[in-house]
C-alpha positions as CSV (number, residue, x, y, z in Angstrom):
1,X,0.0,0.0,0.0
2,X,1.5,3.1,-0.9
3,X,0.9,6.4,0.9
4,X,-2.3,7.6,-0.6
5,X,-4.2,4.3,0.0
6,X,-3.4,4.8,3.7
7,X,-4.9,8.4,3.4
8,X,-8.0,7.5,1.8
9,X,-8.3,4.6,4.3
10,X,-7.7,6.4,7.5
11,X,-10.2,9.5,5.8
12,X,-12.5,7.1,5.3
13,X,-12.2,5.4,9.2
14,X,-12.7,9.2,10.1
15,X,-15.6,9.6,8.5
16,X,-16.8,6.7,9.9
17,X,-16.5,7.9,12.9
18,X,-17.5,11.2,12.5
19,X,-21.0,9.8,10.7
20,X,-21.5,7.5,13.9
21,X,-20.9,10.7,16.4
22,X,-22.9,12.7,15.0
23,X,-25.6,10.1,14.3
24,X,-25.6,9.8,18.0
25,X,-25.3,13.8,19.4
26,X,-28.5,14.1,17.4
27,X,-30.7,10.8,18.6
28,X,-30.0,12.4,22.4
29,X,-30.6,16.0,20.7
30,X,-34.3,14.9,19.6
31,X,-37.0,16.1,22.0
32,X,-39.1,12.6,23.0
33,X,-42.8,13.1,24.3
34,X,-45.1,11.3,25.6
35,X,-48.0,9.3,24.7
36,X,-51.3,9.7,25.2
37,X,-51.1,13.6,25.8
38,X,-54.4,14.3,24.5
39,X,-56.1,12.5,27.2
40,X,-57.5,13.5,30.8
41,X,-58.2,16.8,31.4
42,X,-57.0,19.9,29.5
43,X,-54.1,21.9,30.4
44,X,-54.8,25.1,32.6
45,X,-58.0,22.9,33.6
46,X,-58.5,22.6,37.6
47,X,-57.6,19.5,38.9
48,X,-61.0,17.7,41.0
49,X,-59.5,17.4,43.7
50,X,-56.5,18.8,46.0
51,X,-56.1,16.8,48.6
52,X,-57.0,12.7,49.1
53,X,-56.8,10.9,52.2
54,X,-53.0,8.6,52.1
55,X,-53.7,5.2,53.5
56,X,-52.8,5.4,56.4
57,X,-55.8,7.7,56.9
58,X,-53.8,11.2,57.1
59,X,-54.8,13.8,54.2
60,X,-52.2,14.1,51.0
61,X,-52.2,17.8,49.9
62,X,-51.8,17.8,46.2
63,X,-50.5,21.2,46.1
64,X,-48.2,23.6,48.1
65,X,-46.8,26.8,47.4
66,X,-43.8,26.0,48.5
67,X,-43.0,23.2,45.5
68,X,-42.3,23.6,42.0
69,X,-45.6,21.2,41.2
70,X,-46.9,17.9,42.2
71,X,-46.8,14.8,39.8
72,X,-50.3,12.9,40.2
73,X,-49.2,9.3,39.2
74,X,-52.7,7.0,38.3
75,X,-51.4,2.9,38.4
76,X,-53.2,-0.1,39.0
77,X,-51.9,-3.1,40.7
78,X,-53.2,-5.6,38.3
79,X,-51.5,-3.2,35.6
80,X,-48.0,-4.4,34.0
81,X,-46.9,-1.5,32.7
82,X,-47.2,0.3,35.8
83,X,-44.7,-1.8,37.2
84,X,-42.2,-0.3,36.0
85,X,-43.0,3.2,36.7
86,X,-43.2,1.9,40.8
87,X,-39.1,1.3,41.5
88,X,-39.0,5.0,39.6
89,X,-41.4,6.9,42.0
90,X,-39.1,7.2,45.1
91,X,-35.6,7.9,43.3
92,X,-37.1,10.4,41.2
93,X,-38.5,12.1,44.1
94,X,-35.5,12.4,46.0
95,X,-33.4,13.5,42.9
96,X,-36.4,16.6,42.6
97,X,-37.2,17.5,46.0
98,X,-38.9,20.8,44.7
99,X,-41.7,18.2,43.5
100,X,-44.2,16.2,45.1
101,X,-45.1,13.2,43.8
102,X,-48.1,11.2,45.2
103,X,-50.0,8.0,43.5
104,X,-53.1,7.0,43.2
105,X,-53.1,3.2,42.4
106,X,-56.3,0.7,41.8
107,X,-56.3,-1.8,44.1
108,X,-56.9,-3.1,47.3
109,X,-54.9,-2.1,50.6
110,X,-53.2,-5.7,50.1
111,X,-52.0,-5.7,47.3
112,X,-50.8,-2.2,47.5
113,X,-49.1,-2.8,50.4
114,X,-47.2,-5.6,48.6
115,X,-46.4,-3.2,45.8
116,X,-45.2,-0.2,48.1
117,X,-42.9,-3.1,50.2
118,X,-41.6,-4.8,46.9
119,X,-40.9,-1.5,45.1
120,X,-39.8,0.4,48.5
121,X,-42.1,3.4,47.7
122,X,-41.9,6.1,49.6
123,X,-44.3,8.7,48.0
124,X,-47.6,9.2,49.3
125,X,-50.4,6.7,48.2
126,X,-54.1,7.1,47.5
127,X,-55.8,4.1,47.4
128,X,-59.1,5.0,44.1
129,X,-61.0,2.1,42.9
130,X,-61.4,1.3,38.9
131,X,-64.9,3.4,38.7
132,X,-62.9,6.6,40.2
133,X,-60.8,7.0,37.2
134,X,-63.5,8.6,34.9
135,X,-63.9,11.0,37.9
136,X,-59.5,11.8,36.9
137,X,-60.3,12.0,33.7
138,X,-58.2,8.8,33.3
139,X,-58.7,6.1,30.8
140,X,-55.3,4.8,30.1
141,X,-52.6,3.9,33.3
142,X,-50.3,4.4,33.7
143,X,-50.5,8.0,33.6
144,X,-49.7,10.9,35.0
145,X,-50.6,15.0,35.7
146,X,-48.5,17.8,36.1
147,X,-49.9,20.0,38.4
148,X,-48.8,23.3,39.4
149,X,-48.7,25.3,42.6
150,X,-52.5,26.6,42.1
151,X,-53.6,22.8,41.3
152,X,-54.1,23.6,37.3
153,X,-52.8,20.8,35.1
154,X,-49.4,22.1,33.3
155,X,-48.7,18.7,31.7
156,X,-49.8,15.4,31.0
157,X,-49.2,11.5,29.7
158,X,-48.7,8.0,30.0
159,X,-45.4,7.8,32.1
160,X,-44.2,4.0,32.7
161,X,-40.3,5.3,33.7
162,X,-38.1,7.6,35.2
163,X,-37.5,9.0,31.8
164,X,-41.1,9.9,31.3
165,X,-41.1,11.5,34.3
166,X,-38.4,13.8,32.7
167,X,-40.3,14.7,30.2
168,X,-43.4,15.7,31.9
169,X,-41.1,17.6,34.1
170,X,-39.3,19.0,31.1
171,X,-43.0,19.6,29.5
172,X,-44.3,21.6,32.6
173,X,-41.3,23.8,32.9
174,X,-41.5,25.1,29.3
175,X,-45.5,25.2,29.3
């Protein structure tokens, strides 16, 4: 090989290289939402309720002036998906301490239990039944609202990981 056939070969590793960098810098660059955003209630709409009894019987206040927001979580025991939001809630909440994030999860205070000991979740709980989701403006779990210091929903989507969480974060701050 002489000297300009190592050239074109080492350009052509470069470029290579080069192609696959960039190819990457841009898949992280692309902005990722969420499904389901046109469900539950509209944004700047009043959420139903502010406050929901935890279960151990003390009252979860779903908004407080002195957070960013509160991330309303809606899971269902029985539900697979959701189970892989659950070992999420309590990291993420300790990584955003300006948040509150509280669930309200479908099922009963058994199996819940068994959830919240398996995952080790540390959020507030709400124990709902299937027939209070219409009530949420829910049809779809998991999902979650974005709610902001006046209780009006900022954001909203199906969130199933710490990543989705992210972006209904990232979707509130820039509403």
């Amino acid at each position: 090989m002489n000297i300009m056939q190592w050239a074109q070969l080492v350009m052509f590793v470069m470029l290579i290289v080069v192609t696959i960098s960039l190819t990457q810098v841009y898949q992280r660059s692309i902005k990722r939402e969420l499904y389901n955003t046109d469900k539950g209630f509209s944004k700047g709409e009043d959420f139903p309720l502010l406050s929901l009894p935890s279960m151990s019987g003390e009252m979860i206040s779903l908004v407080r002036p002195s957070t960013e927001g509160t991330i309303v979580t809606f899971t269902s025991t029985s539900c697979a998906y959701c189970a892989s939001l659950y070992p999420t809630l309590t990291p993420f909440q300790e990584k955003q301490p300006q948040l509150k994030v509280v669930s309200l999860m479908v099922g009963d205070m058994e199996t819940i239990t068994e959830k919240v000991n398996e995952f080790k979740i540390k959020t507030p709980i709400s124990q709902i039944e299937d027939e209070d989701l219409p009530n949420f403006n829910v049809n779809v779990l998991p999902f979650a609202y974005f709610l902001n210091k006046e209780g009006k929903v900022v954001a909203k989507g199906s969130v199933s990981s710490e990543d989705d969480l992210k972006i209904l974060l990232q979707m509130a701050r820039s509403a």
